[in-house]
PDB file as gemmi writes it, atoms N, CA and C in Angstrom:
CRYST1    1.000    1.000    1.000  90.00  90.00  90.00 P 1                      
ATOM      1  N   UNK A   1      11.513  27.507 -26.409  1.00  0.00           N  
ATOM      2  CA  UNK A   1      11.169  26.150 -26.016  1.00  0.00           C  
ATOM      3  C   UNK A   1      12.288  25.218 -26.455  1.00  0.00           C  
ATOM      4  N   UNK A   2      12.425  24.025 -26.261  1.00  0.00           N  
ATOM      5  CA  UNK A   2      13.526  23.242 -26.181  1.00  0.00           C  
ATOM      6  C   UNK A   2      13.447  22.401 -27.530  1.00  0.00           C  
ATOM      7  N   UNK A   3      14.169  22.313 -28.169  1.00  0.00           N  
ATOM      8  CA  UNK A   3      13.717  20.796 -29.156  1.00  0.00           C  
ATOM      9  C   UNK A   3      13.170  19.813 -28.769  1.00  0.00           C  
ATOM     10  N   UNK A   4      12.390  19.289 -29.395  1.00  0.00           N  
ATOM     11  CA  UNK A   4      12.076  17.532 -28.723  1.00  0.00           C  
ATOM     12  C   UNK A   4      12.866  17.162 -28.991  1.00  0.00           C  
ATOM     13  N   UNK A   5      13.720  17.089 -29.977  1.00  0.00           N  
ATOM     14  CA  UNK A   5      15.116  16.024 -30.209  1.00  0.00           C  
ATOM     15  C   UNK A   5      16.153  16.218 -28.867  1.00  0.00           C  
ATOM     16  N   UNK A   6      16.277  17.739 -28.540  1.00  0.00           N  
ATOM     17  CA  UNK A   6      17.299  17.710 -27.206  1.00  0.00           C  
ATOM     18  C   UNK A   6      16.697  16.984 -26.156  1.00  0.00           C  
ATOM     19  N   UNK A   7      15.082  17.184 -25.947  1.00  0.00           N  
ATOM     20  CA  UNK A   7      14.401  16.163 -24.849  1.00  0.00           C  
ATOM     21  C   UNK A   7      14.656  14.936 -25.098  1.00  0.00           C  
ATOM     22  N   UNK A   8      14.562  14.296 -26.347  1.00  0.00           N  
ATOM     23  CA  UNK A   8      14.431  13.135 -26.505  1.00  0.00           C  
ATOM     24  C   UNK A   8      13.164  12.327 -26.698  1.00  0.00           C  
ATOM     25  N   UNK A   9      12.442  13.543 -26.992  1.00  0.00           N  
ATOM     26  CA  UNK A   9      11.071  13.498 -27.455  1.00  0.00           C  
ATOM     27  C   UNK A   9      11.020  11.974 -28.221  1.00  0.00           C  
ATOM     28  N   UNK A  10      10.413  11.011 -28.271  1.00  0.00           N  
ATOM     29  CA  UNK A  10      10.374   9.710 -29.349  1.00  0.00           C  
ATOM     30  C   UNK A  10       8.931   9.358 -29.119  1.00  0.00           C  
ATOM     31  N   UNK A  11       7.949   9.845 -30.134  1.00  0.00           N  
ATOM     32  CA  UNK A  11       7.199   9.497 -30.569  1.00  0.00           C  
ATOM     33  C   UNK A  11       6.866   8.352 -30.728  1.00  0.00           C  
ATOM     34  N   UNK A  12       7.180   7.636 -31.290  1.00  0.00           N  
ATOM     35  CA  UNK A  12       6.936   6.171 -32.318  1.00  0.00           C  
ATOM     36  C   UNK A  12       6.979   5.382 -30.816  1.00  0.00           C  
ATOM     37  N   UNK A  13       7.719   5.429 -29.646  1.00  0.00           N  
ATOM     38  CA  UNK A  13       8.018   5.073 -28.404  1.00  0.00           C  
ATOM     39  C   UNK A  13       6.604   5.303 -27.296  1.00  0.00           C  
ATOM     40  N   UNK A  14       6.260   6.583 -27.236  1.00  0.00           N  
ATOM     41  CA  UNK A  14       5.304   7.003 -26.613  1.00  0.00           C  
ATOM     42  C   UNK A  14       3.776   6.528 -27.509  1.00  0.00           C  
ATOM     43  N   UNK A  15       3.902   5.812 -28.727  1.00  0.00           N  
ATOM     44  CA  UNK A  15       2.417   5.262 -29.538  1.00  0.00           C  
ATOM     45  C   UNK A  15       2.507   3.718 -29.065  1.00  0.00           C  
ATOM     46  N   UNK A  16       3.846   3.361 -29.046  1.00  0.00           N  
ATOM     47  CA  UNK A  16       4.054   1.943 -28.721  1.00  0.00           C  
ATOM     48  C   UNK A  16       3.421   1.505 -27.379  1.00  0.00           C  
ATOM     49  N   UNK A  17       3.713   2.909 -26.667  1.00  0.00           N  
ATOM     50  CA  UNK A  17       3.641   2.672 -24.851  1.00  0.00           C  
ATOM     51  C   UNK A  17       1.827   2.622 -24.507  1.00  0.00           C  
ATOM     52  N   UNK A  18       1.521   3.847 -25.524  1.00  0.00           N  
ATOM     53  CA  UNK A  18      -0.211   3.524 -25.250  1.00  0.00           C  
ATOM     54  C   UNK A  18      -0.499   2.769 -26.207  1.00  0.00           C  
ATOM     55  N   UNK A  19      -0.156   1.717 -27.163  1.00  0.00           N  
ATOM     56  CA  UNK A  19      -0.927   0.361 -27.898  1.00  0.00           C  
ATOM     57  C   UNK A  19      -1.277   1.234 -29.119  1.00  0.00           C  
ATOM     58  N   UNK A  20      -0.885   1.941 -29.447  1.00  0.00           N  
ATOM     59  CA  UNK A  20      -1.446   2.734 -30.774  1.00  0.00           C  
ATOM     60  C   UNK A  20      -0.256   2.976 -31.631  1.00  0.00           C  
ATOM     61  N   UNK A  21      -1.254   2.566 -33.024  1.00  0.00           N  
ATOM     62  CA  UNK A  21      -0.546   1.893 -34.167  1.00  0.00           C  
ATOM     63  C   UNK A  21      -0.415   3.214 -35.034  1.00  0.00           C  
ATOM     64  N   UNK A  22       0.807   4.068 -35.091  1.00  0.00           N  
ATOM     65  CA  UNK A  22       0.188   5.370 -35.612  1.00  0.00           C  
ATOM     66  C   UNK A  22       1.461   5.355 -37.008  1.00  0.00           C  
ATOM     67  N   UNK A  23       1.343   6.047 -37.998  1.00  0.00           N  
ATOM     68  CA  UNK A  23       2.478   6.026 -38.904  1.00  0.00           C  
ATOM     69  C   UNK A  23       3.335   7.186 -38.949  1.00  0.00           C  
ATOM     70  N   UNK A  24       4.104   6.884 -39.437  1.00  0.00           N  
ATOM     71  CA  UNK A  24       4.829   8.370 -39.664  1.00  0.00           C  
ATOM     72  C   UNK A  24       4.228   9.562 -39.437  1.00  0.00           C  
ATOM     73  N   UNK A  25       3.359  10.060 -40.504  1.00  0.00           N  
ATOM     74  CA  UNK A  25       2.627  11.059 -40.653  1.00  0.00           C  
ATOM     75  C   UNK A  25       1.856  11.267 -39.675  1.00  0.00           C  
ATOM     76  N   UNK A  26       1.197  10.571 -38.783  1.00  0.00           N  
ATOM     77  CA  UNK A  26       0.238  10.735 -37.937  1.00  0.00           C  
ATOM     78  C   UNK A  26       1.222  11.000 -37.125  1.00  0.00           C  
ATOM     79  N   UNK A  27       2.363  10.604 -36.596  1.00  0.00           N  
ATOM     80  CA  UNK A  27       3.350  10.997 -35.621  1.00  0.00           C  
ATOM     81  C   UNK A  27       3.618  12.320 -35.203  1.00  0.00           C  
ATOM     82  N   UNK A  28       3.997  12.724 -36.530  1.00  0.00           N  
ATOM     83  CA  UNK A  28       4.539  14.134 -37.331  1.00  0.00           C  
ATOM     84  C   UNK A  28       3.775  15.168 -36.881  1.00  0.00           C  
ATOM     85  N   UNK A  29       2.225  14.935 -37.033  1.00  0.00           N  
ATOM     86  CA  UNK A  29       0.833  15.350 -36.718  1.00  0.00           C  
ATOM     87  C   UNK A  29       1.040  15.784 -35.382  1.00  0.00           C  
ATOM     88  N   UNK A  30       0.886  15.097 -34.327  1.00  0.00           N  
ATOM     89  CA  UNK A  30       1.149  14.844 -33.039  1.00  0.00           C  
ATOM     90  C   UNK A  30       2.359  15.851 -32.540  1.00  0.00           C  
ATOM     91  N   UNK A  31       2.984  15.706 -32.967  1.00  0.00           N  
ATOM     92  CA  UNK A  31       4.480  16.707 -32.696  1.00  0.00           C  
ATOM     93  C   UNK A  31       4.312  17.833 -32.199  1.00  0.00           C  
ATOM     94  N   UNK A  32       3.236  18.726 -32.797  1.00  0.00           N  
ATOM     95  CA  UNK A  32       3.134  19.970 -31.934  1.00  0.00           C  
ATOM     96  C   UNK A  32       2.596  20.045 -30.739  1.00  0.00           C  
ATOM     97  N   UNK A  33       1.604  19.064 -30.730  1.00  0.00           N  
ATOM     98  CA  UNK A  33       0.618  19.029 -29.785  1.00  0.00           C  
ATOM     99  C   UNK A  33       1.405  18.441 -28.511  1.00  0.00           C  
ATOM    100  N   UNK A  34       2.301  17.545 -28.865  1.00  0.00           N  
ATOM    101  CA  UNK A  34       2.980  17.126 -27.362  1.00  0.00           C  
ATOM    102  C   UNK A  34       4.141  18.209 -27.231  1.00  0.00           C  
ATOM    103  N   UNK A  35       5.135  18.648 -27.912  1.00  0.00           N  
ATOM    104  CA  UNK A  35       6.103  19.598 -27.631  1.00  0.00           C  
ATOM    105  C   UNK A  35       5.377  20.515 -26.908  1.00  0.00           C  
ATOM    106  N   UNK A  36       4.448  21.258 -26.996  1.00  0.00           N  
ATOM    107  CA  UNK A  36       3.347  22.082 -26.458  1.00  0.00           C  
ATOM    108  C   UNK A  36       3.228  22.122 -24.786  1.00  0.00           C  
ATOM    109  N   UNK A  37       2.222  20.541 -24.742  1.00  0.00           N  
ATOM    110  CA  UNK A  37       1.851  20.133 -23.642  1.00  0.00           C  
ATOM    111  C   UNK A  37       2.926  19.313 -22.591  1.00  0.00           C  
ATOM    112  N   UNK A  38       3.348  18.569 -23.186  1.00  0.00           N  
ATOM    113  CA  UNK A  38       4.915  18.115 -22.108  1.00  0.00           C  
ATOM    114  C   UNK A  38       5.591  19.257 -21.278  1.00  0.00           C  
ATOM    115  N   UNK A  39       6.011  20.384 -22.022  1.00  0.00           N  
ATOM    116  CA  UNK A  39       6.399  20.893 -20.766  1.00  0.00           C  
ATOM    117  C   UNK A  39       5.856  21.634 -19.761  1.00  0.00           C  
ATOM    118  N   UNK A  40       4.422  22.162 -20.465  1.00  0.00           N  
ATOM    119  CA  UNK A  40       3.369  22.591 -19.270  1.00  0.00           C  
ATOM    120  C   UNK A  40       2.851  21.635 -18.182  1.00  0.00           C  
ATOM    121  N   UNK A  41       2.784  20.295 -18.995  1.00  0.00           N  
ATOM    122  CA  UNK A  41       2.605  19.273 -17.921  1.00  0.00           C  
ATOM    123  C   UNK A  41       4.208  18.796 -16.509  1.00  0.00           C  
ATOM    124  N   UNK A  42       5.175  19.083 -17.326  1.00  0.00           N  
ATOM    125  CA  UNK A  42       5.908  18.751 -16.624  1.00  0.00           C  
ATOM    126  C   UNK A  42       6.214  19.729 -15.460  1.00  0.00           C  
ATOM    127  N   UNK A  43       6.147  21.226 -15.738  1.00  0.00           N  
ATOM    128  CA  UNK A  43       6.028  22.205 -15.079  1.00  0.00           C  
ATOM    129  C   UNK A  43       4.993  21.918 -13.703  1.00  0.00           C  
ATOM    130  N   UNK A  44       3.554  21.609 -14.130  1.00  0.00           N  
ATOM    131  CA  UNK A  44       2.690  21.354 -13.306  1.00  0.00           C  
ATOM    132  C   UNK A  44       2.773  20.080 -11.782  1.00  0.00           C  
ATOM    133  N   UNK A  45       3.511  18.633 -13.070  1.00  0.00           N  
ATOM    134  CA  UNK A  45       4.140  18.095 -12.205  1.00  0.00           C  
ATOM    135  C   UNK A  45       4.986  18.498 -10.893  1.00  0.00           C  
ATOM    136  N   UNK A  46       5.913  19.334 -11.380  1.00  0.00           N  
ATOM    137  CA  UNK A  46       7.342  19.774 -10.308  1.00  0.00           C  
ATOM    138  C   UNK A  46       6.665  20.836  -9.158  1.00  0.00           C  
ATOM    139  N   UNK A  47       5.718  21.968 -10.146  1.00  0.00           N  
ATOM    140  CA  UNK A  47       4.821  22.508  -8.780  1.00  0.00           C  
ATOM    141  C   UNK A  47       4.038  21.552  -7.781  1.00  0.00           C  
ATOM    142  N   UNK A  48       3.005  20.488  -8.591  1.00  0.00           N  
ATOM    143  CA  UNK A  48       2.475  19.798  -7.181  1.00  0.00           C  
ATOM    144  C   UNK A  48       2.936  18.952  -6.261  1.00  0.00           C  
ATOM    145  N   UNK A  49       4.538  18.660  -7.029  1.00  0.00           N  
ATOM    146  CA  UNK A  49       5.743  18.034  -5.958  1.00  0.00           C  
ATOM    147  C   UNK A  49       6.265  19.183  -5.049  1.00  0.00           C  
ATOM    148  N   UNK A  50       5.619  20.014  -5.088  1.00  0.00           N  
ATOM    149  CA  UNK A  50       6.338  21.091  -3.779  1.00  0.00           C  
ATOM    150  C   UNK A  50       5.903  20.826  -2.806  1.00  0.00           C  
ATOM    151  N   UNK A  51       6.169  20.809  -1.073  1.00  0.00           N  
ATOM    152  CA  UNK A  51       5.688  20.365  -0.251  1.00  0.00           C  
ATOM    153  C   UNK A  51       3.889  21.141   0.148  1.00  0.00           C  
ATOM    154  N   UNK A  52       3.739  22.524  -0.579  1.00  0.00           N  
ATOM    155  CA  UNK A  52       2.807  23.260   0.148  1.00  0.00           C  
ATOM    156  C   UNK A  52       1.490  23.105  -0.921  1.00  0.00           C  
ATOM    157  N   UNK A  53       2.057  21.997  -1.906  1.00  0.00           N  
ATOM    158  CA  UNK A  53       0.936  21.462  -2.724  1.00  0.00           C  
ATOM    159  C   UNK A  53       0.278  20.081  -2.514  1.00  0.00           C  
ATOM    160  N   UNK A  54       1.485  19.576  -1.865  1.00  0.00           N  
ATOM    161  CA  UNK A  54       1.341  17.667  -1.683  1.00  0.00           C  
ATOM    162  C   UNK A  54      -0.193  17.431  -1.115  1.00  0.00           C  
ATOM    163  N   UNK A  55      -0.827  17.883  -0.322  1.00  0.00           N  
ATOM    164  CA  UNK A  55      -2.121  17.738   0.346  1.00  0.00           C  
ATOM    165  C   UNK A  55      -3.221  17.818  -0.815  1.00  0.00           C  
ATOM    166  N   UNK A  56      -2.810  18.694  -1.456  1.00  0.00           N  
ATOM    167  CA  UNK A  56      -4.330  19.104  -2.690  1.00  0.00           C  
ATOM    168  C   UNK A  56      -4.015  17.775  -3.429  1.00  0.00           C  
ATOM    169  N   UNK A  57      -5.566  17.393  -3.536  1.00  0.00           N  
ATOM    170  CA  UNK A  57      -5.837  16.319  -4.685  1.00  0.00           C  
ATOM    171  C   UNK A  57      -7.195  17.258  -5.814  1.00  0.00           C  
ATOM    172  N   UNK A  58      -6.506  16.738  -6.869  1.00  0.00           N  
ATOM    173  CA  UNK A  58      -7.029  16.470  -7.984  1.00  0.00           C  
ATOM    174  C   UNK A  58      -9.078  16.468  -7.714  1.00  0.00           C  
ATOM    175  N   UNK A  59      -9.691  17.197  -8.211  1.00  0.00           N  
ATOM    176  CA  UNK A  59     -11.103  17.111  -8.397  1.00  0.00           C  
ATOM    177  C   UNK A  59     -11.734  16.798  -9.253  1.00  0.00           C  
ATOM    178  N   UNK A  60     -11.999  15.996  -9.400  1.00  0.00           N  
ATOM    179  CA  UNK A  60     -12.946  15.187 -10.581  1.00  0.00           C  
ATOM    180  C   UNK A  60     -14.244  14.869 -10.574  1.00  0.00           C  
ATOM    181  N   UNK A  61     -14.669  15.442 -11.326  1.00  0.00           N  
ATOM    182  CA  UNK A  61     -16.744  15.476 -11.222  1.00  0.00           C  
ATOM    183  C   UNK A  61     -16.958  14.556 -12.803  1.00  0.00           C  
ATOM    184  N   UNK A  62     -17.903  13.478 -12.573  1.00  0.00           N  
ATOM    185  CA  UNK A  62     -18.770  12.901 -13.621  1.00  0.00           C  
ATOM    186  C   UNK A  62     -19.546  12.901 -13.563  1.00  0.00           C  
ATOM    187  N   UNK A  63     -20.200  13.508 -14.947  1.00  0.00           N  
ATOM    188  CA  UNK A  63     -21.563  13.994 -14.440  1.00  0.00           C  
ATOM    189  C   UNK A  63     -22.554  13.508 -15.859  1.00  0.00           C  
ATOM    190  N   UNK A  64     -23.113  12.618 -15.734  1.00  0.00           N  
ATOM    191  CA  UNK A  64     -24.335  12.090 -16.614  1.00  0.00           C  
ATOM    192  C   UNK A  64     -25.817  12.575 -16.538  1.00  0.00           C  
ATOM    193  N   UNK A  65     -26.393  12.976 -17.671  1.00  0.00           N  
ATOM    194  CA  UNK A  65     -27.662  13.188 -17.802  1.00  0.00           C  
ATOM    195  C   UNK A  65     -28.426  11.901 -17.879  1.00  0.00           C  
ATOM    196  N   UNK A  66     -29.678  12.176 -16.482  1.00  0.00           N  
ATOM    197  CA  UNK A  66     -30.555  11.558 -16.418  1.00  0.00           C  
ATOM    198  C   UNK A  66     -31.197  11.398 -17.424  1.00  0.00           C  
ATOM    199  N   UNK A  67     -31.776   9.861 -17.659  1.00  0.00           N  
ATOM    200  CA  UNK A  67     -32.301   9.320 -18.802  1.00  0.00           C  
ATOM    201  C   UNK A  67     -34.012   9.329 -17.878  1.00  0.00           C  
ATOM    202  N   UNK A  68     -34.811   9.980 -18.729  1.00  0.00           N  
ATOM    203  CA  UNK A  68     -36.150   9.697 -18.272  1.00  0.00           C  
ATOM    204  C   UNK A  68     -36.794   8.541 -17.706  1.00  0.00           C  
ATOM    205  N   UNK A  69     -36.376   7.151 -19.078  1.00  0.00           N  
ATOM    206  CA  UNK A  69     -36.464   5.945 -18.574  1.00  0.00           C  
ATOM    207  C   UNK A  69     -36.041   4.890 -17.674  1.00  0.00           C  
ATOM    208  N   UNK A  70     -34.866   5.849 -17.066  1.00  0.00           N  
ATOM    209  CA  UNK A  70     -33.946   5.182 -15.960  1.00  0.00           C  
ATOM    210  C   UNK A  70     -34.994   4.743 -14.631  1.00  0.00           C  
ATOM    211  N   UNK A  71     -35.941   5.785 -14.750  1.00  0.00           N  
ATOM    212  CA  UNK A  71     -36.822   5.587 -13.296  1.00  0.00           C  
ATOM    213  C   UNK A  71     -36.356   6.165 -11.886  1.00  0.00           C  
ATOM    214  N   UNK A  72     -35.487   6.900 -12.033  1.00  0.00           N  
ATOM    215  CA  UNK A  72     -34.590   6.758 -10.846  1.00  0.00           C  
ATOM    216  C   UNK A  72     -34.434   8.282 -10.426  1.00  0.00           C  
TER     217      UNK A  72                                                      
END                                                                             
């Protein structure tokens, strides 16, 4: 796998970007978990930019349990 430093991985950048106030340590924390997922995500990205993917969308189900008292 690549360094985040050769990516340019910047943390403290990516807490700023979603409004979250995180410190050092909590950063540090974080580190594996995005080195991890960034490039599987980015991978995923570049496949559904292929032309024989562009049509498929994304499926998303929300699904809430009925409340008895809802009435409904």
């Amino acid at each position: 796998m690549t360094n985040s430093n050769d990516r340019g991985l910047d943390i403290a950048s990516l807490a700023r970007c979603a409004d979250l106030d995180l410190d050092a340590q909590r950063q540090e924390a974080i580190r594996p978990i995005l080195e991890a997922w960034l490039p599987a995500a980015n991978a995923l990205s570049r496949k559904m930019s292929q032309p024989q993917w562009q049509s498929t969308l994304p499926a998303t189900v929300f699904s809430f349990p009925l409340d008895a008292s809802d009435n409904q």
